[in-house]
C-alpha positions in Angstrom: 14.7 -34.0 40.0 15.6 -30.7 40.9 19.2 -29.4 41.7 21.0 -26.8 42.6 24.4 -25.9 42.2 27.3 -23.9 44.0 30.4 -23.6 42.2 33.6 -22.3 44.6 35.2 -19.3 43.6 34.5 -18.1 40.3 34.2 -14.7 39.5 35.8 -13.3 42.8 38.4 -10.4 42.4 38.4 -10.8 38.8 39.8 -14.7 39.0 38.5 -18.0 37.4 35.7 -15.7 35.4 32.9 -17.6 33.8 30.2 -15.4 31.9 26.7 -16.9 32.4 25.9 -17.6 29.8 28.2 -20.0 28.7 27.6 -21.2 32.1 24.1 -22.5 30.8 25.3 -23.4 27.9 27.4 -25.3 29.9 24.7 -27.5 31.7 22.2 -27.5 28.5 25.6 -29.5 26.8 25.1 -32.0 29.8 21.5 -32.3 29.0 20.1 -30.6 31.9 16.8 -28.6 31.4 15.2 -25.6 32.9 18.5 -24.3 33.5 18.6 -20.4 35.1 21.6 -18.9 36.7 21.3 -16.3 39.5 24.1 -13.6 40.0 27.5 -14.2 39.0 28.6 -16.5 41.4 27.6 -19.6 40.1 24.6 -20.5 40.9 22.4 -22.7 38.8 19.1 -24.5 38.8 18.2 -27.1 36.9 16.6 -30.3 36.5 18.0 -34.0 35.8 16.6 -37.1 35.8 19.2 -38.7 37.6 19.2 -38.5 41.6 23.3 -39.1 41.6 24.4 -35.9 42.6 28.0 -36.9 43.0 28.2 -38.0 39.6 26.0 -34.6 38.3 28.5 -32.6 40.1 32.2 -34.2 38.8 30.0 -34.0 35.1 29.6 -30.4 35.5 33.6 -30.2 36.8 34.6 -32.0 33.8 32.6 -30.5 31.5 33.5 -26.7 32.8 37.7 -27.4 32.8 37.0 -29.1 29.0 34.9 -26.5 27.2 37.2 -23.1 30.0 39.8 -25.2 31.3 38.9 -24.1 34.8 39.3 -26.3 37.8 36.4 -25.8 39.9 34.4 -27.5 42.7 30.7 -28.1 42.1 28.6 -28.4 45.3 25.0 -29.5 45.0 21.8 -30.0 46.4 18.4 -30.5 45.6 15.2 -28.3 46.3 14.3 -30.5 49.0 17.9 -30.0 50.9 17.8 -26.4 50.1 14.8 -26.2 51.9 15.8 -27.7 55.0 18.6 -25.0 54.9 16.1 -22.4 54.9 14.2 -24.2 57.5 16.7 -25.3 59.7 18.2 -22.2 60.0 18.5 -21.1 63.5 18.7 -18.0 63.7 15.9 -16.4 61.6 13.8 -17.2 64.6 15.5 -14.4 66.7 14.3 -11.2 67.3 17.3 -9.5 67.2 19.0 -10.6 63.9 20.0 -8.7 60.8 18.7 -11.1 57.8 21.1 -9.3 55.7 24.5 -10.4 58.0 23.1 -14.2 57.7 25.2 -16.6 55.8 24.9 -20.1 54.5 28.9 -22.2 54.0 27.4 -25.4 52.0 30.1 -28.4 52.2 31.1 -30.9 49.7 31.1 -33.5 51.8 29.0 -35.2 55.3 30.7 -34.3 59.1 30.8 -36.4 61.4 29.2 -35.8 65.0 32.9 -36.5 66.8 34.7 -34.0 64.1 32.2 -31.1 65.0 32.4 -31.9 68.2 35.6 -31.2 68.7 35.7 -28.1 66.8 38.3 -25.3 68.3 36.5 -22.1 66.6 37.4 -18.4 67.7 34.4 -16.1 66.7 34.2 -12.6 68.0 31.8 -12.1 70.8 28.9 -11.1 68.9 29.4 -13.8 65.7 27.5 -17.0 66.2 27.3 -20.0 64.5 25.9 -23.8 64.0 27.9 -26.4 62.4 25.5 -29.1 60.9 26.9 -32.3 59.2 26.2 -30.2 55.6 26.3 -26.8 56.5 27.5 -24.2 58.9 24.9 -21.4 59.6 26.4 -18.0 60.1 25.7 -14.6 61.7 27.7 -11.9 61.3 26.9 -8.7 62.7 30.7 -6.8 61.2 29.8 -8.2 58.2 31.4 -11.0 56.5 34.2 -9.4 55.1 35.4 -8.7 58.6 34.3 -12.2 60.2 37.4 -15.2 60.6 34.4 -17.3 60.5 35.0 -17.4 56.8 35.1 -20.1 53.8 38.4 -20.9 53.8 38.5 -21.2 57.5 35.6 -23.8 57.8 37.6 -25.8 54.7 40.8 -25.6 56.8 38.8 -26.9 60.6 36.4 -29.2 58.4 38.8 -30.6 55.9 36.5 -30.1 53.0 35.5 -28.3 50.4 32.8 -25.6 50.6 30.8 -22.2 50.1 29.9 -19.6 51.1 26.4 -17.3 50.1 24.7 -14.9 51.7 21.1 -15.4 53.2 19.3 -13.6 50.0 20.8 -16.0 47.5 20.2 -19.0 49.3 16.3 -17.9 49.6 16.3 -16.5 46.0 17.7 -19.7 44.9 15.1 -21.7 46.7 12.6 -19.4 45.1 14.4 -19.7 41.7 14.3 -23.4 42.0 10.5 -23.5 43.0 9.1 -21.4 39.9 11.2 -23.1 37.5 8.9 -25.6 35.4 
C-alpha cells in the first residue's frame, strides 16, 4: 500500500531539524520501500504492506525520537485519501482563485458533524474555508502568514493535531506518490 506522511513542525524557524536524509533512512530502518522525501518539511512517500496506518504512524514517532530524540506527530494518508483531497477540494473549481494562496490543514484524527457544526471561526472577509471530518480546505488571498485561519488555530477549535501544506505540495505529493514504483 501506498502512504504518505506529514510530520508537524520540523524544520520551521530553525527548530526540531531533521536532514532528509536520515529522514529516509529513517523509514528504510522500518522496512518501508520506495521511500522519497519532498522539500524539507517532512514529507515522505512510501510503501508498506500493512494497511494499519495508526500503527505505521506511532512506528515512525518512535522510531524518529529513538534514532533524534525528537517528539513529533506523524499524520498519514494513503494515495487514495490524498486524492480525494485534491478532488474534493472546493475551491479549485472557482474562477477567481489564486492556486498558489490554497492550503491543505490534514488532521490526526476524524471530526465529528456536531463539533464542526458548531465551529465559532473568524476569517477575514475575503478568507474562506471548508472544514471536512479530515481536513480543512483553505483560501487565503493575504497569504497564509497573515491569515488567523492557521494550524495552531484549527488544533486549538478542533482539539487535534494537524498540518498545514500548501496546495503545490499536496499535488506534488500526489504526483510523487503516483510515479513511485
Amino acid at each position: 500500500m501506498r502512504y504518505i506522511t506529514f510530520l508537524r513542525g520540523i524544520n520551521v524557524g530553525g527548530q526540531r531539524s531533521i536532514k532528509m536524509v536520515d529522514l529516509r533512512n529513517i523509514f528504510e530502518s522500518l522496512n518501508f520501500k520506495n521511500v522519497k522525501t519532498y522539500l524539507q518539511s517532512g514529507n515522505v512517500v512510501f510503501d508498506y504492506e500493512s494497511s494499519d496506518g495508526i500503527e505505521i504512524s506511532i512506528a515512525i514517532e518512535k522510531k524518529i525520537n529513538e534514532i533524534l530524540g525528537l517528539s513529533v506527530n506523524v499524520i498519514i494518508r494513503t494515495d487514495e485519501e490524498l486524492r480525494n483531497i485534491i478532488n474534493n477540494n472546493p475551491f479549485v473549481k472557482k474562477h477567481d482563485i489564486e492556486f498558489n494562496k490554497l492550503y491543505v490543514t490534514i488532521m490526526l484524527d476524524k471530526k465529528e458533524p456536531n463539533t464542526i457544526r458548531l465551529l465559532d471561526i473568524k476569517k477575514e472577509e475575503n478568507e474562506n474555508f471548508l472544514v471536512t471530518s479530515t481536513e480543512v480546505y483553505l483560501y487565503c488571498p493575504n497569504g497564509y502568514g497573515r491569515t488567523k485561519l492557521s494550524n495552531n488555530m484549527w488544533e486549538k477549535k478542533l482539539n487535534t493535531v494537524a498540518t498545514t501544506r500548501n496546495w503545490r505540495t499536496i499535488n506534488t505529493l500526489f504526483k510523487i506518490s503516483s510515479e513511485v514504483k
